[in-house]
Structure formats: structure tokens, C-alpha cells
C-alpha positions in Angstrom: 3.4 16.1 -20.1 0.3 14.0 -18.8 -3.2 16.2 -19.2 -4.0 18.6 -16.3 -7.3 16.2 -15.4 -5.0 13.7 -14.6 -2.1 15.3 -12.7 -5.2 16.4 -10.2 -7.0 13.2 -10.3 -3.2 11.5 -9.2 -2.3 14.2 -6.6 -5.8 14.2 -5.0 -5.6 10.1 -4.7 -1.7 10.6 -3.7 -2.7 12.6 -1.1 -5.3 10.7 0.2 -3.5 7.8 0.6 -1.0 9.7 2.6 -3.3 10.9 4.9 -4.5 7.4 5.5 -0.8 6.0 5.8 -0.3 9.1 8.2 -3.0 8.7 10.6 -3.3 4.5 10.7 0.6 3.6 9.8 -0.4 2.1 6.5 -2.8 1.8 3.3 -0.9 3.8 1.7 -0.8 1.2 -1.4 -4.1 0.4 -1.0 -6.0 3.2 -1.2 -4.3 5.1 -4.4 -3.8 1.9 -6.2 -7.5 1.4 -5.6 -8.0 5.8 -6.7 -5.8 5.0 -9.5 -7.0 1.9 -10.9 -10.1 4.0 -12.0 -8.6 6.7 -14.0 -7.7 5.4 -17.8 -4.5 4.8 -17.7 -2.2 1.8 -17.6 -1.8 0.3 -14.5 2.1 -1.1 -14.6 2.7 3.4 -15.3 0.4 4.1 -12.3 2.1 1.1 -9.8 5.2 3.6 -10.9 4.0 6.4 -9.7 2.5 4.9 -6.7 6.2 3.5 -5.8 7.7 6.8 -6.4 5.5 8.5 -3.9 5.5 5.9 -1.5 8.9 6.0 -0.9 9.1 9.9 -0.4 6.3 9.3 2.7 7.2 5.8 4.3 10.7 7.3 4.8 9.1 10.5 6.3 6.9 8.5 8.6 9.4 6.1 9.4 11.5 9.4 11.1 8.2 10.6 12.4 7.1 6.9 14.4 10.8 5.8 15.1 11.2 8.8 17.6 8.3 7.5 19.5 8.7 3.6 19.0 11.8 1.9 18.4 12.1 -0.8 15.1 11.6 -4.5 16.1 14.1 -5.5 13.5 14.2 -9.2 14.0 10.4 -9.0 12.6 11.6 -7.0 9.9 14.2 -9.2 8.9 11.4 -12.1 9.2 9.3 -10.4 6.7 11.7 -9.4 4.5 13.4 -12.6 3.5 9.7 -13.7 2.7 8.6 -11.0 0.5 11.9 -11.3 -2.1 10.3 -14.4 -2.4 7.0 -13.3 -3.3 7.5 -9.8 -5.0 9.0 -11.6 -8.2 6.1 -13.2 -9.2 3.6 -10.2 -8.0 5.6 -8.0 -10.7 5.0 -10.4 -13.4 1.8 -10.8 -12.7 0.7 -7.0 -13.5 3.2 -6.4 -16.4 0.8 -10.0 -17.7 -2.2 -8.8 -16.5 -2.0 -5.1 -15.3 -4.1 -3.8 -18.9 -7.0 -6.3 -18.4 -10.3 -6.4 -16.8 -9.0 -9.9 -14.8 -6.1 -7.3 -12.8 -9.1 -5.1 -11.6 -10.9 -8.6 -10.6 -8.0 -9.7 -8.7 -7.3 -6.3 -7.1 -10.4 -6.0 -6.1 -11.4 -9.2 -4.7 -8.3 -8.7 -2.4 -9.4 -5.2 -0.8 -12.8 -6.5 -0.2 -10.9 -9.7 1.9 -8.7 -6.9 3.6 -11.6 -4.9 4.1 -14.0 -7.6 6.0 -11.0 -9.0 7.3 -10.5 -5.5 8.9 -13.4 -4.6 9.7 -14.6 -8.3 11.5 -11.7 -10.1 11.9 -10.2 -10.3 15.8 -7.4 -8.1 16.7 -5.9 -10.4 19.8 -2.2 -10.4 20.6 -0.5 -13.8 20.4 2.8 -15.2 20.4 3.6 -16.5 16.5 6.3 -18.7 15.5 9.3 -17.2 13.1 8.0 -19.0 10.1 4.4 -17.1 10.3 6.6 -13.6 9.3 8.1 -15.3 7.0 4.4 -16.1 5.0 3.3 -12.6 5.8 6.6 -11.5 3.8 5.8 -13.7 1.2 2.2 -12.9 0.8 3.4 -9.1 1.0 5.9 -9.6 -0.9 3.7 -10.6 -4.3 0.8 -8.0 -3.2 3.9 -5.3 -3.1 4.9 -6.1 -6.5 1.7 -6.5 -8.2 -0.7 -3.6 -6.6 2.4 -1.9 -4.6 -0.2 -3.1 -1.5 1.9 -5.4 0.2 0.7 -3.7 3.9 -2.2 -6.3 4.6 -0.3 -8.8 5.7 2.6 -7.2 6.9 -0.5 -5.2 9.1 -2.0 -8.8 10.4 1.0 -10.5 11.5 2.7 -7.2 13.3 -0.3 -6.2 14.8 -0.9 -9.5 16.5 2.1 -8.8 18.0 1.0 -5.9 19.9 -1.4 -4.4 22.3 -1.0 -1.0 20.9 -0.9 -1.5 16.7 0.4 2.3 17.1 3.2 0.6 18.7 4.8 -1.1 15.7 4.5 1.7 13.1 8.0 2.3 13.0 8.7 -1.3 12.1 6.0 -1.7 9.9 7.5 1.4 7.7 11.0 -0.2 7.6 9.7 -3.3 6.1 7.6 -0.8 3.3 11.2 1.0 2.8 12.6 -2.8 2.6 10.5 -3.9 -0.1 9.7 -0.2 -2.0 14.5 -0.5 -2.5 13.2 -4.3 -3.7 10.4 -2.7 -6.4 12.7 0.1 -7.2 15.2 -2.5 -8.4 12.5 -4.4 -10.5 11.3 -1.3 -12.3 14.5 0.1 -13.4 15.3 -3.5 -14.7 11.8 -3.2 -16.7 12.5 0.0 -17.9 9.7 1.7 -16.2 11.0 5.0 -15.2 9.9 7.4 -17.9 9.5 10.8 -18.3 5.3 10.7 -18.0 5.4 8.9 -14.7 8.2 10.8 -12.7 6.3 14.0 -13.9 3.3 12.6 -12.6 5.1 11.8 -9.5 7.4 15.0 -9.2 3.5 16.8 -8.9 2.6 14.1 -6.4 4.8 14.0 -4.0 4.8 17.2 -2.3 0.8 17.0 -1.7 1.6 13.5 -0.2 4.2 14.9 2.2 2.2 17.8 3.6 -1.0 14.8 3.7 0.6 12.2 5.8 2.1 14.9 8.2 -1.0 15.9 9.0 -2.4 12.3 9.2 0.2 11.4 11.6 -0.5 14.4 13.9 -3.7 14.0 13.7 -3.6 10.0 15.0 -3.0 11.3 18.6 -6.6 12.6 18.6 -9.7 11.0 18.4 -10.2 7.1 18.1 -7.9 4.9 16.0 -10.4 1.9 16.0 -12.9 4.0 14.3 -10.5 5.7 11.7 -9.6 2.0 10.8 -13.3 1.0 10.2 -14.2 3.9 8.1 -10.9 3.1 5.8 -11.0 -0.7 6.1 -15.3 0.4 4.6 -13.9 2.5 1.8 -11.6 0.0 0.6 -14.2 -2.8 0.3 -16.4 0.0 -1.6 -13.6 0.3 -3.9 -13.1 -2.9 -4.5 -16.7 -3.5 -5.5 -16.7 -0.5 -7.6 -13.7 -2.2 -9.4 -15.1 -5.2 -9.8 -18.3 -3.6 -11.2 -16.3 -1.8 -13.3 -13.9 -4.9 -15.1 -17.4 -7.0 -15.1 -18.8 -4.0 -17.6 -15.5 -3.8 -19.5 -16.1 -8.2 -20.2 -19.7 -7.4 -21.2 -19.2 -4.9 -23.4 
């Protein structure tokens, strides 16, 4: 049974990234990867945990966003076919790297791209040609089965599509339940499941649930655009703090 510090320090970042997932239709990966990655533990257990929880609230917002918006399945199917191309080589790369100060480099040089890239970057609706899912899926795809953060680009490409993002959170949760069946399959190959992790998400879960069900309540109040800023800011502080953080593990 993990120590008591740490089944806190997991639900608190679990449900936290539900909340965020909730109200804005994604970060859930993100944002507890990011939680996770600071607690001292090995990441390839945490990404475990991570997927386990995941599924239990992408399904649950998926039911909550497909009675208000329908699922635009053609750009699911797009994105999809991309990321079982990518999520291969994501899930090598942190069972290779996942225990080394180079994954925390890596993980967080990417939030602090999707943090300026959210937080500057121009949110204009365009018309984008089949093949532009299919890189999304593929840049998903390897982010999904290295940092179980495969949203970013899924996030771009959809919400290009749409004057409303709030509008294509239905679709965006189908392609998370498409690629979490994807991960699922990878870890049980690995032989990841073990009795640590699915007690660490069996305490998790529940505190996720109750979290994003408020998020998502709470998202028809009060300014999306500025809920997005503040979490697009905290990411890119937890991605310096992660860098700052692998830079003292080289040094010392």
C-alpha cells in the first residue's frame, strides 16, 4: 500500500486535473502529469495511474458534453488513425527515459510551448485539409503515450474548427477515450498494472469524478477565455519548475 503522503499528494493533483478537464474540455493529462512528475516516484507507475483516472472522467464528460453537442466523428476518425501512429513510439520513449532528468526536460519544454502557444497563439476558425488531423493525431498520439498529454494538439486543430471551442468537447473526449482503449492496450502488454498503481488509482478516481462534475457545471458561468489563460499560465510555471528541477538533479 503506497504511504499516506502520497495517496493525498495523487488524489489532490487527480482532482485537480479534473477540475481543469471539467471546466475547459481538456488538460486533464497535462496538468497531473505535470503534479505528478514532482512527487518521487517513477514516472512510467504515475503515467499508470494517470490513464486509469483519465478514463473514469473523459467517459463521464464525454456523456456530460455529448447531450449538448453532438460528436463530429469524421475528425475523430482523422485523428485517430494519426495517433496509433504516434503513440508507439511516445510509450517507448518514457519506459527509456521516464526515470531521468532528460523526461522532465522534455516534458517540460513541451508545457511551456503549449503554454505560450495558449496563451498568445490566435484562435481563428479556418477550413483545414484532412491530412492536418491526421498530424494532430500523430503528434497526439506520441504526447498520449509518453506524458498521457496527447490534448494539445488534438485542442489546436479542433478548435480551429470552431467558433465556439465549447462546441467540440464532445468530440474532443471521444478521441481521449480513442487513444486512453490505445494506452490501455500498451500497458497491459508492458505489464504495468500492478497492485501499487490501481491502489493509487482506486483512491483517485472518485475525487476526480466529483472534480470534473463540478468543473463542467461550473464552465457555463463566468469567462472561458480567462479560465484558459490562468491554466495555459500554470502549466508553463510547471514546466519551468520541472525543468529547474531535472537541471539540479544533472548538477548534483
Amino acid at each position: 500500500m503506497p504511504d499516506i503522503e502520497i495517496i493525498l499528494a495523487v488524489v489532490a493533483a487527480v482532482a485537480t486535473a479534473a477540475f481543469v478537464q471539467g471546466y475547459a474540455g481538456f488538460g486533464f493529462g497535462i496538468v497531473s502529469i505535470a503534479l505528478l512528475a514532482l512527487l518521487p516516484r517513477g514516472m512510467a507507475g504515475m503515467a499508470v495511474v494517470v490513464t486509469l483516472c483519465a478514463t473514469a472522467v473523459v467517459l463521464l464528460l464525454l456523456r456530460l458534453s455529448h447531450a449538448e453537442k453532438g460528436v463530429r466523428w469524421r475528425r475523430v476518425g482523422q485523428l485517430v488513425v494519426g495517433s496509433v501512429a504516434g503513440m508507439p513510439l511516445g510509450y517507448w520513449f518514457i519506459h527509456t527515459f521516464g526515470d531521468r532528468a532528460v523526461f522532465r526536460v522534455a516534458l517540460g519544454v513541451a508545457l511551456i510551448a503549449f503554454a505560450v502557444n495558449g496563451l498568445f497563439g490566435r484562435q481563428a476558425r479556418r477550413k483545414l485539409a484532412g491530412w492536418v488531423g491526421v498530424a494532430a493525431g500523430v503528434c497526439s498520439g506520441f504526447l498520449s503515450g509518453a506524458f498521457v498529454s496527447g490534448g494539445p494538439p488534438v485542442i489546436l486543430y479542433l478548435y480551429s474548427l470552431a467558433d465556439d471551442p465549447r462546441d467540440m468537447k464532445a468530440t474532443i473526449q471521444a478521441v481521449f477515450v480513442a487513444n486512453l482503449v490505445y494506452r490501455h492496450t500498451a500497458i497491459a502488454v508492458a505489464g504495468d498494472y500492478v497492485p501499487s498503481v490501481l491502489a493509487l488509482a482506486g483512491f483517485a478516481v472518485p475525487a476526480g469524478v466529483i472534480a470534473l462534475y463540478v468543473g463542467h457545471r461550473l464552465c457555463r458561468y463566468g469567462s472561458v477565455a480567462l479560465f484558459r489563460r490562468i491554466v495555459f499560465g500554470l502549466i508553463g510555471a510547471f514546466g519551468m519548475v520541472l525543468i529547474v528541477r531535472a537541471a539540479g538533479a544533472w548538477g548534483g
